[in-house]
C-alpha positions as a printed NumPy array, in Angstrom:
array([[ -86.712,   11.327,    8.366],
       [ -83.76 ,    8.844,    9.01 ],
       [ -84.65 ,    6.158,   12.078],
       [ -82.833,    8.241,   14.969],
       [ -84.623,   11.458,   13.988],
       [ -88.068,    9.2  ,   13.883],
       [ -87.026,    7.165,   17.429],
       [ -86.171,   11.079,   19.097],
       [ -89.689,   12.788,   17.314],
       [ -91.474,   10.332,   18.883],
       [ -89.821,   10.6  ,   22.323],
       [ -90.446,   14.037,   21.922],
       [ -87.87 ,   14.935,   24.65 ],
       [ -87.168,   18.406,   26.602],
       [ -85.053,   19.365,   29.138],
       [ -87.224,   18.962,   32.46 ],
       [ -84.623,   19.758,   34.927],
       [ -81.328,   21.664,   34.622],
       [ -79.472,   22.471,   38.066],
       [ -75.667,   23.247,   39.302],
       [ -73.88 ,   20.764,   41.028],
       [ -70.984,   21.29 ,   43.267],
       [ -68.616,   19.213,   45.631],
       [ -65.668,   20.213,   48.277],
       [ -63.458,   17.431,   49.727],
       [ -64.346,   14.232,   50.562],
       [ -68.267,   13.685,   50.036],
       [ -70.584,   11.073,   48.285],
       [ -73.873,   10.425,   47.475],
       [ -76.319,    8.009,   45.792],
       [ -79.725,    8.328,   44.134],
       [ -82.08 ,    5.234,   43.18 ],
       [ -82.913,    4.461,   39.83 ],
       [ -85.108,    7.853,   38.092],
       [ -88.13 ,    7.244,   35.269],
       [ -86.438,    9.878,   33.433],
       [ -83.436,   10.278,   30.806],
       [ -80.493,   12.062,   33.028],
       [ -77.236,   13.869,   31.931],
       [ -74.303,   15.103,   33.261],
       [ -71.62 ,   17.904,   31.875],
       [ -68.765,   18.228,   34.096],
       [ -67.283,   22.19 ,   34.085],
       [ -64.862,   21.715,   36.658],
       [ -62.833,   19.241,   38.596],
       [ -63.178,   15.053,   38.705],
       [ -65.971,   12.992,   40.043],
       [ -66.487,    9.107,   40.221],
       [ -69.824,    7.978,   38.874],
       [ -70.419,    4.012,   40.101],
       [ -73.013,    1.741,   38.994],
       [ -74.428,   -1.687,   40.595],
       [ -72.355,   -4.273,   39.554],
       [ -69.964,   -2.228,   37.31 ],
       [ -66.725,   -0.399,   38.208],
       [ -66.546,    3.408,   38.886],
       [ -66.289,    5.472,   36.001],
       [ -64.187,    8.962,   36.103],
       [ -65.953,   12.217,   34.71 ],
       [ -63.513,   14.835,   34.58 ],
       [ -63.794,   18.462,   33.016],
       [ -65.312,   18.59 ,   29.662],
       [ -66.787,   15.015,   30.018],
       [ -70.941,   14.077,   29.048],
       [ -72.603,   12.02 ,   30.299],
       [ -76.073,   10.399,   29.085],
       [ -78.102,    7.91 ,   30.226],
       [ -81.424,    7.007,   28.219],
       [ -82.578,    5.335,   31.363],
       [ -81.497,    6.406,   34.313],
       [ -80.578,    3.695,   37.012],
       [ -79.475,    3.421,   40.401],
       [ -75.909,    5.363,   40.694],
       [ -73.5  ,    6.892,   43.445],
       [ -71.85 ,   10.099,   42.611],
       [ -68.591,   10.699,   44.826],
       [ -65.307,   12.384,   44.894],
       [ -63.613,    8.965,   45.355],
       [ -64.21 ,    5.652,   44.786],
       [ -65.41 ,    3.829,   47.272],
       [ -66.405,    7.202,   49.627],
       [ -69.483,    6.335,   51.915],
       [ -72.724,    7.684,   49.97 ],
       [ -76.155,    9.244,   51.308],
       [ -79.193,    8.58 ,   49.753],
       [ -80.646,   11.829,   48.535],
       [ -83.427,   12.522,   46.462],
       [ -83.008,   14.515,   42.57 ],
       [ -84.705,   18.108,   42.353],
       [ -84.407,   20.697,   40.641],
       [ -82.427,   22.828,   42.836],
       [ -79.302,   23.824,   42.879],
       [ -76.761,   21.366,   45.412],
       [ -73.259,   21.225,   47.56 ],
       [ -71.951,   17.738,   48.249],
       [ -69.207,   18.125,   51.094],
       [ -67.428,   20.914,   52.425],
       [ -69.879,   23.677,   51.722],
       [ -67.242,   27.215,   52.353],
       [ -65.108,   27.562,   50.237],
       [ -64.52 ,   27.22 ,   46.291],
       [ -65.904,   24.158,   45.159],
       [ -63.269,   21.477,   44.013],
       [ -66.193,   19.992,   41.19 ],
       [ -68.887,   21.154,   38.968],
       [ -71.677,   20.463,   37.047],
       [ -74.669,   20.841,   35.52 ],
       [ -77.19 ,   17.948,   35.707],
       [ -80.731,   17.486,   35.27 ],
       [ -83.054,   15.341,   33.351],
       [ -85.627,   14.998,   30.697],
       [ -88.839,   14.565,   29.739],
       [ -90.262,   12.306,   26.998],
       [ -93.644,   11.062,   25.771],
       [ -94.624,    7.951,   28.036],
       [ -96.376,    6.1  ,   25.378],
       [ -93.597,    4.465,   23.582],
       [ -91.214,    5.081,   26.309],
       [ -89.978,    1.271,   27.046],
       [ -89.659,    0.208,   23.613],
       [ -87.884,    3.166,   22.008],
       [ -85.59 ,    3.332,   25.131],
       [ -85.013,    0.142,   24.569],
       [ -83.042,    0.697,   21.431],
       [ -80.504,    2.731,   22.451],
       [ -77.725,    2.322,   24.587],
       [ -77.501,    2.152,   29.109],
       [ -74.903,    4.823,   29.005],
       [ -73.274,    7.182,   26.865],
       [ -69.97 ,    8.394,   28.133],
       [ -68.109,   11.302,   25.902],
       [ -64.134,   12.151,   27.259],
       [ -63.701,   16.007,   26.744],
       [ -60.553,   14.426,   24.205],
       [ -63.441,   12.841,   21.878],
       [ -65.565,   15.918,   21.809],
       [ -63.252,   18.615,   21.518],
       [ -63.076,   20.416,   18.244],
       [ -66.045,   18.473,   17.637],
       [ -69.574,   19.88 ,   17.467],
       [ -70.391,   18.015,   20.592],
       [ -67.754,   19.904,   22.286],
       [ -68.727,   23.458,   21.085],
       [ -72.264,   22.481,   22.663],
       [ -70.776,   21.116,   25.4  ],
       [ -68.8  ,   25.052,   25.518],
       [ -71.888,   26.909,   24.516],
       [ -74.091,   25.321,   27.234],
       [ -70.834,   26.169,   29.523],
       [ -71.109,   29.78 ,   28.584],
       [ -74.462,   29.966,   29.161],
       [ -74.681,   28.173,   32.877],
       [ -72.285,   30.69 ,   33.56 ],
       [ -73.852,   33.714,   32.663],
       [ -76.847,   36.178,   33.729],
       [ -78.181,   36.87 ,   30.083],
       [ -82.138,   37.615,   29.153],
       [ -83.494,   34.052,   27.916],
       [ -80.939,   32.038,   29.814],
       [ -83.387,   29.271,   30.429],
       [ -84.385,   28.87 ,   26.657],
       [ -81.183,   28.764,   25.516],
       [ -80.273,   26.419,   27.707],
       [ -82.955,   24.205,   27.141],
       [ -82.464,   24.477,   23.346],
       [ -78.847,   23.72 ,   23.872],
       [ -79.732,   20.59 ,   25.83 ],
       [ -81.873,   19.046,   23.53 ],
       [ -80.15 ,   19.277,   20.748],
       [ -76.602,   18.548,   22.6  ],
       [ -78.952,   14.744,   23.05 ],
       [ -79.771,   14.18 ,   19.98 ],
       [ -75.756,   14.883,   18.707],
       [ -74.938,   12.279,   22.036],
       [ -76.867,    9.849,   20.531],
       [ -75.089,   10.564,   16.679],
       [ -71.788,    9.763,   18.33 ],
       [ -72.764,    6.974,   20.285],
       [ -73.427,    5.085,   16.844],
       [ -70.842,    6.233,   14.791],
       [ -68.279,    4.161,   17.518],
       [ -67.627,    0.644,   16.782],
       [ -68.782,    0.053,   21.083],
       [ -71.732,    0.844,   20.33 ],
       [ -74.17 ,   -2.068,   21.861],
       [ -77.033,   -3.561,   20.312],
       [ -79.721,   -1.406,   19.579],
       [ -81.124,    1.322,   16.993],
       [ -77.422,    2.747,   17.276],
       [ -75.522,   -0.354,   16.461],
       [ -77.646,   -0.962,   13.526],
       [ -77.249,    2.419,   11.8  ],
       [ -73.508,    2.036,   12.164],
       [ -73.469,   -0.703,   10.38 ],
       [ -73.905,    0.251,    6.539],
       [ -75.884,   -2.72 ,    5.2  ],
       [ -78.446,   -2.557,    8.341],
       [ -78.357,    1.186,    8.083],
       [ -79.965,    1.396,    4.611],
       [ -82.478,   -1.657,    5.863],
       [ -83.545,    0.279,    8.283],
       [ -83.78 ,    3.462,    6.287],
       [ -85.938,    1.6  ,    3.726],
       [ -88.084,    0.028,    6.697],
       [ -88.893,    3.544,    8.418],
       [ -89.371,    5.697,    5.223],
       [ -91.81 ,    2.602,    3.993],
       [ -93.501,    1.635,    7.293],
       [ -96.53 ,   -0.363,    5.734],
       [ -94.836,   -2.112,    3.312],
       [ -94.945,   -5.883,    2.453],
       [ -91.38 ,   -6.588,    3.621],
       [ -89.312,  -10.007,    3.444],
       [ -86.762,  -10.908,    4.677],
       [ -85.297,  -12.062,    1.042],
       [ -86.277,   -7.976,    0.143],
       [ -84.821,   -6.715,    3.174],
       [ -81.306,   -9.086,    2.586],
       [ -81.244,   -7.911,   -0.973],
       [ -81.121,   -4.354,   -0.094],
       [ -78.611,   -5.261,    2.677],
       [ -76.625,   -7.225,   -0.601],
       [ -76.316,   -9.945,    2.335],
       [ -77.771,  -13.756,    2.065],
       [ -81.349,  -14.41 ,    4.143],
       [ -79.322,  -16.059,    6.62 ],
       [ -76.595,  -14.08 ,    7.169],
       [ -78.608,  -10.633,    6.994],
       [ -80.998,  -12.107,    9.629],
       [ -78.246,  -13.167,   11.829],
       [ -76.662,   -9.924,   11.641],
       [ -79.742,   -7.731,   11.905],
       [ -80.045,   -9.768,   15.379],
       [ -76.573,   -9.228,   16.485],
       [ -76.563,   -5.849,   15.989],
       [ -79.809,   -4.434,   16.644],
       [ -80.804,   -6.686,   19.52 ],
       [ -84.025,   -8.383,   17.787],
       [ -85.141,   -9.997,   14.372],
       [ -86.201,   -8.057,   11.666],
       [ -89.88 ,   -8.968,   12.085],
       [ -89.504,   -8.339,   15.882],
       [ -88.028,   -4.713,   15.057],
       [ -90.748,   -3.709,   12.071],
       [ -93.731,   -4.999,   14.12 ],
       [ -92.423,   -3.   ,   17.261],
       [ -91.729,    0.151,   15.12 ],
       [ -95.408,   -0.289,   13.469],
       [ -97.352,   -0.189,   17.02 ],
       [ -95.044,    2.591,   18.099],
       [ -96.575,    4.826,   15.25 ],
       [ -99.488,    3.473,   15.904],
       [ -99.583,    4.148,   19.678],
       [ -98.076,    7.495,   18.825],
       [-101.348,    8.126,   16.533],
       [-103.955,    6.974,   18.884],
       [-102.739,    9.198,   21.207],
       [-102.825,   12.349,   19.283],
       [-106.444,   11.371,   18.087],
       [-106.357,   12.907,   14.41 ],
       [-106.452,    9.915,   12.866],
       [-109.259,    7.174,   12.191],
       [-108.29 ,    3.818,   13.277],
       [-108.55 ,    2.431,    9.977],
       [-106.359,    5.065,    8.353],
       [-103.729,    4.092,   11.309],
       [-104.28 ,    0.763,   10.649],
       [-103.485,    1.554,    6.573],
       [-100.56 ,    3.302,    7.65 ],
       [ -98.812,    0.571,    9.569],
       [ -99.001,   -2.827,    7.216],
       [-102.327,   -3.707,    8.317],
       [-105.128,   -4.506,    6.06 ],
       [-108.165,   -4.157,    8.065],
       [-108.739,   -1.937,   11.378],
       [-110.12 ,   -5.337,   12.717],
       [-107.004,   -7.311,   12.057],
       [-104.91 ,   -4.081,   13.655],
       [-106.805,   -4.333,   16.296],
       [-106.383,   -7.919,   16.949],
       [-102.642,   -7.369,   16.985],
       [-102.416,   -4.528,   19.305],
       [-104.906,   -6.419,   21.671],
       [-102.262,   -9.498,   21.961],
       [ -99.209,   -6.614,   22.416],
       [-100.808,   -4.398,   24.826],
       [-103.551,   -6.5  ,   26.72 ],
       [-106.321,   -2.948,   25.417],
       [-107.79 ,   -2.329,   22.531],
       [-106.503,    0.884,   20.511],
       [-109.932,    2.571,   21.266],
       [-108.978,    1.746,   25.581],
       [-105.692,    3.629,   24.545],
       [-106.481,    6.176,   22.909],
       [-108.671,    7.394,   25.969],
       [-106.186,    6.885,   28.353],
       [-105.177,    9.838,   30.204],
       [-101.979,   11.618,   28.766],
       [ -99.915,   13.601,   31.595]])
């Protein structure tokens, strides 16, 4: 697998919550920051989407919006419209006016991932992922974005499943374009649109347990040490050590919690030499020892 595929197989996400939105008028409302990834796909009408300490952004029809980690946000008609608190659930809402044809819509929701690795492979991709309907038309983004429009708007057999097929893979193809765009902020993103990091990082995922140096990991990058290292950081928001040892205890998290796996097989598997010496390590990252983990209670 390449290193998004790995970073999303591990998050294992699905589409937890899917609901219609609609708003009339003038109306507002704000929600506090949600555990959860959240989207947005706007299939009618303009909204303003504002952030603490940013400035509002416009969602209009055909717009997506993704964020990996979902915090604190106002959703209004206007800028700077007077916002209640209200609390996300699956249901169906009406901001506003509620007779008469609604003057916005959406579908919005969230989803669930596997909690084990949850902070550090968020970590790697982006706050926010905002796609214009002009970058995604004609695109295959866009004929998700259309399919998933079709389908909220029907009455079909299976309407759920397709949706939540639809969903996850219309993530997954978010997260493609977010890297293939030169604003694309440090993380797993920026580095695989960069072609030197991109085959480093290939090379590091398909070879997990390998011996890497840095001089290796430069020469496949056809960079200097120093300048390959210096990149790597810029681009990917950590060292190249700091990245391979994080990626090595998210397998191995990822394996102690399915349990089908001896710990010195997992230990093999991710550059260690010993299970003692594996343990050690994940001891100092974690403050348990893998055994303490692996019998934690998975919900």
């Amino acid at each position: 697998m390449d290193p998004l595929s790995q970073v999303v197989t591990l998050l294992r996400p699905a589409a937890a919550v899917s609901k219609p939105i609609e708003g009339r008028g003038q109306w507002g409302v704000r929600y506090e920051a949600y555990d959860a990834p959240g989207y947005t796909i706007v299939l009618g009408g303009v909204a303003w989407v504002s952030f603490e300490g940013k400035a509002p952004l416009r969602i209009a029809e055909g717009d997506f919006l993704l964020l990996p980690t979902t915090p604190a946000f106002s959703l209004s008609s206007a800028p700077g419209n007077a916002c209640r608190r209200v609390e996300p659930g699956g249901e169906a809402v009406r901001h506003g006016d509620q007779g008469g044809e609604p003057d916005f819509v959406a579908l919005g929701g969230s989803f669930s991932y596997e909690r084990a690795n949850s902070a550090l492979l968020l970590g790697l991709l982006p706050e926010l992922i905002h796609i214009p309907s002009s970058e995604g038309r004609g695109t295959r983004l866009g004929r998700l974005i259309a399919s998933l429009s079709e389908e909220c708007a029907s009455d079909y057999p299976g309407k759920q499943l397709i949706m939540q097929r639809l969903l996850e893979v219309l993530l997954v193809e978010a997260l493609r374009w977010s890297g293939f765009h030169d604003h694309a902020p440090p993380g797993l993103l920026g580095g695989m649109h960069d072609p030197a990091l991109a085959r480093v990082l290939s090379a590091m995922h398909s070879d997990v347990g390998a011996k890497w140096t840095i001089a290796g990991l430069a020469a496949i990058a056809g960079m200097s040490r120093s300048a390959f290292s210096a990149r790597f950081t810029e681009k990917v928001g950590c060292g190249p050590y700091a990245y391979l040892a994080a990626w090595r205890m998210a397998l191995a998290k990822d394996a102690l919690a399915k349990g089908t796996k001896t710990l010195e097989r997992i230990a093999y598997e991710v550059g260690f030499e010993s299970a003692s010496a594996f343990s050690t390590a994940f001891r100092k990252r974690f403050g348990c020892s893998p055994g303490s983990f692996a019998r934690e209670p998975r919900t």
